[in-house]
C-alpha positions as CSV (number, residue, x, y, z in Angstrom):
1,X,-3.9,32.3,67.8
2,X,-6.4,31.4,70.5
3,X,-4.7,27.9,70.6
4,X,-1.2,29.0,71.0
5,X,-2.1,31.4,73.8
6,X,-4.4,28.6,75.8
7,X,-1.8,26.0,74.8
8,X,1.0,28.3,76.4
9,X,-1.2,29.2,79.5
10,X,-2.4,25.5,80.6
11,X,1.7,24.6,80.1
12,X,2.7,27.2,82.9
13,X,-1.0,26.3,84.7
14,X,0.8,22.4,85.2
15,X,4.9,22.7,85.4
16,X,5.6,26.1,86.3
17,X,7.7,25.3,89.2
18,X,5.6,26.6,92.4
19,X,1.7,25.9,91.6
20,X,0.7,29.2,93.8
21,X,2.3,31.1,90.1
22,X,4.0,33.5,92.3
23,X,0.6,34.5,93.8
24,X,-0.9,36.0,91.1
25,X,-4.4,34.8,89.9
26,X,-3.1,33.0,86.3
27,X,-6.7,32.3,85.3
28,X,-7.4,36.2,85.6
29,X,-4.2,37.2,83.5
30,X,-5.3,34.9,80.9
31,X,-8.5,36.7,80.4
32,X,-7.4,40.1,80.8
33,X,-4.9,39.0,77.6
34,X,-7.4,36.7,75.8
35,X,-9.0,40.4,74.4
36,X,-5.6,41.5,72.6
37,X,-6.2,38.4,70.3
38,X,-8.2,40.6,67.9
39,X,-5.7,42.8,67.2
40,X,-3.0,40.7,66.2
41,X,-1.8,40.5,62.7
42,X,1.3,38.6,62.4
43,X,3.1,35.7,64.7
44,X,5.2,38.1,66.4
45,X,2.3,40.2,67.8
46,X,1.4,37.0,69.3
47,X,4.4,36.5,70.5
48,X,4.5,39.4,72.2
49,X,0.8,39.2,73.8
50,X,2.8,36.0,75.1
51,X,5.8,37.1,76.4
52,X,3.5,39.8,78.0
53,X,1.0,37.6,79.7
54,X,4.0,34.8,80.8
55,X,6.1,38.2,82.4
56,X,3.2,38.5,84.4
57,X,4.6,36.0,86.5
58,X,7.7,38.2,87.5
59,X,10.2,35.5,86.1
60,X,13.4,34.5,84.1
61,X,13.4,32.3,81.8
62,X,9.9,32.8,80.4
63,X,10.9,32.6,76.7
64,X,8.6,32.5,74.0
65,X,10.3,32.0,70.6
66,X,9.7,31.5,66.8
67,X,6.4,30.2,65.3
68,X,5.3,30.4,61.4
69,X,6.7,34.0,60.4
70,X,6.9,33.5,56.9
71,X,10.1,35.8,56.4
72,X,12.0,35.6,53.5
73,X,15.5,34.1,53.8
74,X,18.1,36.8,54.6
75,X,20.9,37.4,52.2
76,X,24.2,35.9,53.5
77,X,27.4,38.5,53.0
78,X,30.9,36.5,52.5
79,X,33.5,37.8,55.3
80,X,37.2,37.7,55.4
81,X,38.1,37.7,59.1
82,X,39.0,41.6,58.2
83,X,38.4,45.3,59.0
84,X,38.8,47.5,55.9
85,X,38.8,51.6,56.5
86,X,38.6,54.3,53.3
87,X,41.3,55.7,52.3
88,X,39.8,59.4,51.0
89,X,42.7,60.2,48.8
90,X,42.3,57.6,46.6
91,X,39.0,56.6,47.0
92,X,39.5,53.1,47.8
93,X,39.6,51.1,50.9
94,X,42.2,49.2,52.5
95,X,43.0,46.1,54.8
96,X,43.2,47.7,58.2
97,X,43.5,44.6,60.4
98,X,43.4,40.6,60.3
99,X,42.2,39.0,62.5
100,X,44.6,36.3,63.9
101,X,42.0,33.3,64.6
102,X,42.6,29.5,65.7
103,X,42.9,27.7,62.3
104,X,43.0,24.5,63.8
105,X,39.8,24.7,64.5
106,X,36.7,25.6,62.3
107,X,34.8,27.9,64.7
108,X,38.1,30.4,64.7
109,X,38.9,30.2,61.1
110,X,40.2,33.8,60.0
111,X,40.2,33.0,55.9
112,X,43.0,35.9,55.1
113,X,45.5,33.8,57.5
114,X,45.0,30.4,56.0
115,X,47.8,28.7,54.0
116,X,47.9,30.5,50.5
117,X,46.1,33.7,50.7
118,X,48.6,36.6,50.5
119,X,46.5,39.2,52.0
120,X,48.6,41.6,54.4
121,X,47.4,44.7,56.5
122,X,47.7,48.0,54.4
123,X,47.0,46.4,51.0
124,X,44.5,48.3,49.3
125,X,41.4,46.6,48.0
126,X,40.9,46.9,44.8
127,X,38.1,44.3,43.6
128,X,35.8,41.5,44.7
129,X,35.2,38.9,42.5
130,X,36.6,41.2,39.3
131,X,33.9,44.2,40.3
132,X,35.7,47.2,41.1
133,X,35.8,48.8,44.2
134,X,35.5,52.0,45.4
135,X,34.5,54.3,48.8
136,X,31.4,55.3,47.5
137,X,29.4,52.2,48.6
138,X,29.8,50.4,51.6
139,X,32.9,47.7,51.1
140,X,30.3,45.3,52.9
141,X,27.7,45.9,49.6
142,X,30.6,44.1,47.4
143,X,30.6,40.8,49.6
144,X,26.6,40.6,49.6
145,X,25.3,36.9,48.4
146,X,28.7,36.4,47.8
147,X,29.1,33.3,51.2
148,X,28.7,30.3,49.2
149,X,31.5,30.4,47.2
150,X,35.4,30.7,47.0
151,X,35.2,34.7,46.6
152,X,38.6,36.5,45.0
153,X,40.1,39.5,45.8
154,X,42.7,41.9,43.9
155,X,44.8,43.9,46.3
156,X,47.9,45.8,46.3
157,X,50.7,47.8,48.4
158,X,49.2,51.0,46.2
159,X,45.7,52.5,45.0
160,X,46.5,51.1,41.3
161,X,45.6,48.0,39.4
162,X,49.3,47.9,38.4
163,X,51.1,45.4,39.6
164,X,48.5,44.2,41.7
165,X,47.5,40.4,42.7
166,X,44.8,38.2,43.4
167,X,43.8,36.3,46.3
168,X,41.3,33.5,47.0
169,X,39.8,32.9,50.2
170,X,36.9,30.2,51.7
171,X,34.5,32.9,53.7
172,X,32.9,32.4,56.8
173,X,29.5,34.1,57.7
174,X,29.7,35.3,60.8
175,X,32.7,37.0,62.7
176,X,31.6,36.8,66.6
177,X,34.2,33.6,67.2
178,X,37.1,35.7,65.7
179,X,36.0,38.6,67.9
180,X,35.7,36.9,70.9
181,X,39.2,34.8,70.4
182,X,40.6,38.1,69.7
183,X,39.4,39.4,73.4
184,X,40.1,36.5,75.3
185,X,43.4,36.6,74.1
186,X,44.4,40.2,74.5
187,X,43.2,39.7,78.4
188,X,45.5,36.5,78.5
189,X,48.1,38.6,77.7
190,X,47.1,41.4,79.9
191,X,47.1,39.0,82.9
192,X,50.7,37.2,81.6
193,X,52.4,40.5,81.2
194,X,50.9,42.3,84.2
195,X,51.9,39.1,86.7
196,X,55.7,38.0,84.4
197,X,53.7,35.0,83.8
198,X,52.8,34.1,87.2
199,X,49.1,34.2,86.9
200,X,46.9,32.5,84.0
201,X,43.6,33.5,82.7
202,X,40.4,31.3,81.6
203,X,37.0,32.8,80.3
204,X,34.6,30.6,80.5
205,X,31.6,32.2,77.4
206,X,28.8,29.8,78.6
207,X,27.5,26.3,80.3
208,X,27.6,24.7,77.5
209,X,29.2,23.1,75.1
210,X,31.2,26.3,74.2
211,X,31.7,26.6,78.0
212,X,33.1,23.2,78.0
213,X,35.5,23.5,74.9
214,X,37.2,26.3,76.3
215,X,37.5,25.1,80.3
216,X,39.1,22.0,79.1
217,X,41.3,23.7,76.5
218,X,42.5,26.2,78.7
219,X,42.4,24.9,82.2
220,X,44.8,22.2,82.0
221,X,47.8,23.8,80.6
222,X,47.7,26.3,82.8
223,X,47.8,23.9,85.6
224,X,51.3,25.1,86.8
225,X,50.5,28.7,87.4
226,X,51.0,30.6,90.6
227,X,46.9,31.6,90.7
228,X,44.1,31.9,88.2
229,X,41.9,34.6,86.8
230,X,38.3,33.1,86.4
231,X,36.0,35.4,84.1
232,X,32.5,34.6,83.5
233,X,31.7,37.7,82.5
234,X,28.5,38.0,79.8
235,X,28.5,34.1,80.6
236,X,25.3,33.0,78.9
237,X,24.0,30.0,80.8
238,X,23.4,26.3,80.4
239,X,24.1,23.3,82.4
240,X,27.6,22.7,83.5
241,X,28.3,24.9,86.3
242,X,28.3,22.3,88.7
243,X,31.2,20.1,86.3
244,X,33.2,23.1,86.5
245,X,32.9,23.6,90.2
246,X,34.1,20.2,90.7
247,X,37.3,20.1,89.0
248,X,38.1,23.5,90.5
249,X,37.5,22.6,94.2
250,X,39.7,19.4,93.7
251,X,42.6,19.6,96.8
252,X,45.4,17.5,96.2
253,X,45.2,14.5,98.5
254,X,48.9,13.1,97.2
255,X,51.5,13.0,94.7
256,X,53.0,10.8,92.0
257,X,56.6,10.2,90.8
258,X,58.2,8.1,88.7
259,X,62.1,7.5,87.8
260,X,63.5,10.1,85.6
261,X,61.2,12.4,86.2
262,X,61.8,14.8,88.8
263,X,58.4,16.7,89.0
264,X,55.3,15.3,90.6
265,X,51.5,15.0,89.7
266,X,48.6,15.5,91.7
267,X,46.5,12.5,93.0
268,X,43.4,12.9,91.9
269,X,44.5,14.7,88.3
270,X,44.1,18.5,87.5
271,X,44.5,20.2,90.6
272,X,45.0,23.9,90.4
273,X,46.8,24.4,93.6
274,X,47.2,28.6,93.9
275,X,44.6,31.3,94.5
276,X,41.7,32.0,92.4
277,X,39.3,34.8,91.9
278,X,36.0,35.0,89.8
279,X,35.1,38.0,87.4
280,X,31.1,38.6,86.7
281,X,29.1,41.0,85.2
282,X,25.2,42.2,85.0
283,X,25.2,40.1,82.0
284,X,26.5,37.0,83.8
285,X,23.1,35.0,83.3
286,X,21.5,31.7,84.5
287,X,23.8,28.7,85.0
288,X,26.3,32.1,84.4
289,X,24.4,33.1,88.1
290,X,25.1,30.1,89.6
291,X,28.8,29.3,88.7
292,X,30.1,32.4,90.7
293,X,27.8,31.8,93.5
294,X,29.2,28.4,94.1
295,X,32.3,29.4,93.2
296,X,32.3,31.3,96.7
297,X,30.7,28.9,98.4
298,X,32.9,26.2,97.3
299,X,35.4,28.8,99.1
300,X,37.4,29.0,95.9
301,X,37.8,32.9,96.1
302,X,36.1,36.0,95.9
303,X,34.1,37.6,93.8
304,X,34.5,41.0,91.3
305,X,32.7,42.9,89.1
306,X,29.0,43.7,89.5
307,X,25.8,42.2,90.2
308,X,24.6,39.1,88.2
309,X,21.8,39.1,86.2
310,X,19.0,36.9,88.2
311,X,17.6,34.2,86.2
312,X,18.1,30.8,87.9
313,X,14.7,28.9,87.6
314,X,15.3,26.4,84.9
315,X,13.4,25.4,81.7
316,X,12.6,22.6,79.7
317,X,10.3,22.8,76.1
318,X,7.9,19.9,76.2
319,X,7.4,20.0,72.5
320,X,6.8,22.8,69.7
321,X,3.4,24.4,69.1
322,X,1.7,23.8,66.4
323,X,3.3,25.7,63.8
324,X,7.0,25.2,65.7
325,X,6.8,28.2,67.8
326,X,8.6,27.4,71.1
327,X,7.4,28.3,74.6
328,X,10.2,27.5,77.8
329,X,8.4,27.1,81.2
330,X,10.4,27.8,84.1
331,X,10.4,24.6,85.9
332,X,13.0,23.6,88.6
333,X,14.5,26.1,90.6
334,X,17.9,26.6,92.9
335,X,17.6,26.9,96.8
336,X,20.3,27.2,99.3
337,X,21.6,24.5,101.8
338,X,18.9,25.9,104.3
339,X,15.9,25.2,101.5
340,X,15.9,28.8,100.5
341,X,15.3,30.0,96.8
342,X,18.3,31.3,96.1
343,X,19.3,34.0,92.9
344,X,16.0,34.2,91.0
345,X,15.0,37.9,90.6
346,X,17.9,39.5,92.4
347,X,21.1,38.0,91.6
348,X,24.9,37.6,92.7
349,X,26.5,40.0,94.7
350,X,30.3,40.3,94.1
351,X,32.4,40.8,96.8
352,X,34.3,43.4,95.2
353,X,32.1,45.9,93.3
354,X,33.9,47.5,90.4
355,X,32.6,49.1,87.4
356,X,34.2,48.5,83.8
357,X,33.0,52.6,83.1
358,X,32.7,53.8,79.6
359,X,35.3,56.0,80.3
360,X,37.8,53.4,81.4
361,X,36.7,50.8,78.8
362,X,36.9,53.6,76.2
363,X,40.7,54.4,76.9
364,X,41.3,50.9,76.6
365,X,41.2,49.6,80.0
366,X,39.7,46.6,82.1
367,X,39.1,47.7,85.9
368,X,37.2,44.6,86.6
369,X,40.2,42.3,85.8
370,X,42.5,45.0,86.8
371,X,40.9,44.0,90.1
372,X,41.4,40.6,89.5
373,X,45.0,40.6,89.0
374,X,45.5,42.8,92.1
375,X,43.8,40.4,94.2
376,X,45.5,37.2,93.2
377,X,48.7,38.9,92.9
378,X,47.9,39.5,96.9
379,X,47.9,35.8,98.0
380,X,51.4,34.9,95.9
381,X,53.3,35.9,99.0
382,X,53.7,32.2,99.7
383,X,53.1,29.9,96.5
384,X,51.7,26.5,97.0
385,X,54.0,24.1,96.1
386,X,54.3,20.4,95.9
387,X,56.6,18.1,97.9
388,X,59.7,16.8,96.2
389,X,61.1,13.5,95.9
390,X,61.1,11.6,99.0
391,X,64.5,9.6,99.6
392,X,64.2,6.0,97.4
393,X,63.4,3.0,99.7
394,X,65.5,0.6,100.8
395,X,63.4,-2.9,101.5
396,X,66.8,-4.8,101.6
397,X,66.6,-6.6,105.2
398,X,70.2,-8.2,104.6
């Protein structure tokens, strides 16, 4: 234990990323934490003594993580890509919604919509895997250990085993994908049906490789709108802010035609030509910080929601401890054009403050990209457009 703690303390002693530690005596915290070692019990009391001393420092970033916990594996539950609700009258439960997924690809898999498996909202559910069931457990307790394997289900339009049918699906373990999918895509369809298709709408979930996957898939064939709703919004970090940035501050510098076709394309490639605005949140964090604040000072368009959350000094893991536990120092950190530390501790301001209330986002609504629409909907008085054909040569001298 003593290890891990001294290990931890003489990491952020040599690369935390300003050696006067934020001004605090780092020797002096380590002894007033060294006399909680006694008292700890278990790897995660450690951990916390840790993530104590390290907070000390009044910084982001400081994560301490994992170590030799000796849990026992948890017990995976099968999922269908389904909500089920009881039905009191007959005691069982029934499919309430599907959810509609991406099945081309593996991370958006909903298993009741794949080719095959008959399962329809309404049918009642009437066994998993031949065991009946019934309201008086949790339908969740019937899918328990249950992930590995093809799992089959007997439903029907009515309560009774007559003239029911069974189903086979694949399961998937974890239902966050299908959840997200299903929110991205009911604000793309806000945005379409609130602007008649004018305006298109990218959310961008980290700056990462999830972050990437979803710019490139989205981005591009929404080239053509009018202007462009960009939500990074509980945007959870990484690295690729800056890639982003780039391809949306492109201007077009020309255009390319070619016989038969009487539309142009942009010189260099994937412009977005129209207005933009940026949605963030308090839970907009790290590389999720920086993306909106160069986003405005790339003079891309302005900013709405609420504050960011801070974290912008960045961290690198220069090898487990002993028994694998993990320990991030923050290590290089963001300044302004003028050298000034910019972000860490404090955040982005938006230049439009507006609150998603529980009130509003209870009855169903989205001020924050309410907002969003309004604004770009603002700067479509004139649309951008791109210069047509220009009258074919003639470089006959005769």
């Amino acid at each position: 234990m003593r290890f891990s703690q001294e290990n931890l303390w003489r990491r952020y002693r040599d690369w935390f990323y300003v050696e006067n530690m934020h001004g605090f005596d780092w020797a002096a915290i380590r002894r007033d934490y060294e006399k909680w070692l006694p008292h700890v019990a278990h790897r995660a009391d450690l951990n916390y003594i840790i993530a104590e001393m390290s907070s000390e420092l009044t910084v982001q970033h400081a994560y301490i993580d994992g170590g030799d916990m000796n849990l026992p594996p948890r017990v995976q539950v099968a999922l269908s890509g389904a909500r089920f609700e009881a039905d009191k009258a007959s005691g069982r439960y029934r499919i309430s919604r599907i959810f509609a997924g991406h099945n081309e690809e593996d991370i958006y898999r909903s298993p009741l919509t794949e080719v095959g498996v008959d399962a329809r909202v309404g049918d009642y559910l009437l066994a998993v895997n031949g065991e009946e069931v019934k309201t008086d457990r949790d339908v969740y307790a019937y899918f328990r250990g249950k992930a590995n394997a093809e799992v089959i289900l007997t439903v029907n339009s009515t309560p009774s085993m007559q003239g029911s049918r069974k189903i086979a699906f694949r399961p998937i373990t974890n239902e966050s994908d299908l959840i997200y999918l299903n929110w991205i895509e009911a604000n793309r369809k806000r945005v379409s049906d609130a602007t008649n298709g004018r305006v298109g709408y990218i959310h961008i979930p980290d700056m990462g490789a999830a972050g990437i996957r979803e710019f490139i898939k989205w981005y591009y064939p929404q080239l053509d709108k009018e202007g462009l709703v960009v939500d990074v919004r509980a945007n959870g970090g990484g690295n690729v802010s800056r890639m982003l940035i780039e391809r949306l501050r492109r201007r077009v510098l020309g255009v390319n035609f070619r016989r038969g076709d009487e539309d142009a394309t942009t010189y260099p490639d994937g412009v977005f030509r129209g207005p933009m605005v940026a949605l963030l949140n308090e839970n907009s964090a790290s590389d999720g910080d920086i993306f909106p604040y160069m986003f405005r000072e790339a003079g891309l368009g302005p900013l709405i929601g609420k504050r960011s959350w801070g974290g912008v000094v960045g961290i690198t893991n220069r090898g487990n401890l002993i028994d694998g536990g993990v320990v991030n120092v923050p290590e290089f950190a963001l300044a302004n054009t003028k050298g000034e530390y910019i972000i860490e501790g404090y955040g982005v301001d938006p230049d439009i403050e507006v609150d998603n209330d529980p009130r509003s986002v209870i009855a169903g609504r989205d001020p924050q990209l309410e907002r969003g629409i309004a604004e770009v909907m603002k700067k479509l008085t004139s649309p951008v457009r791109l210069p047509g054909r220009p009258a074919d040569p003639n470089r006959n001298k005769n």
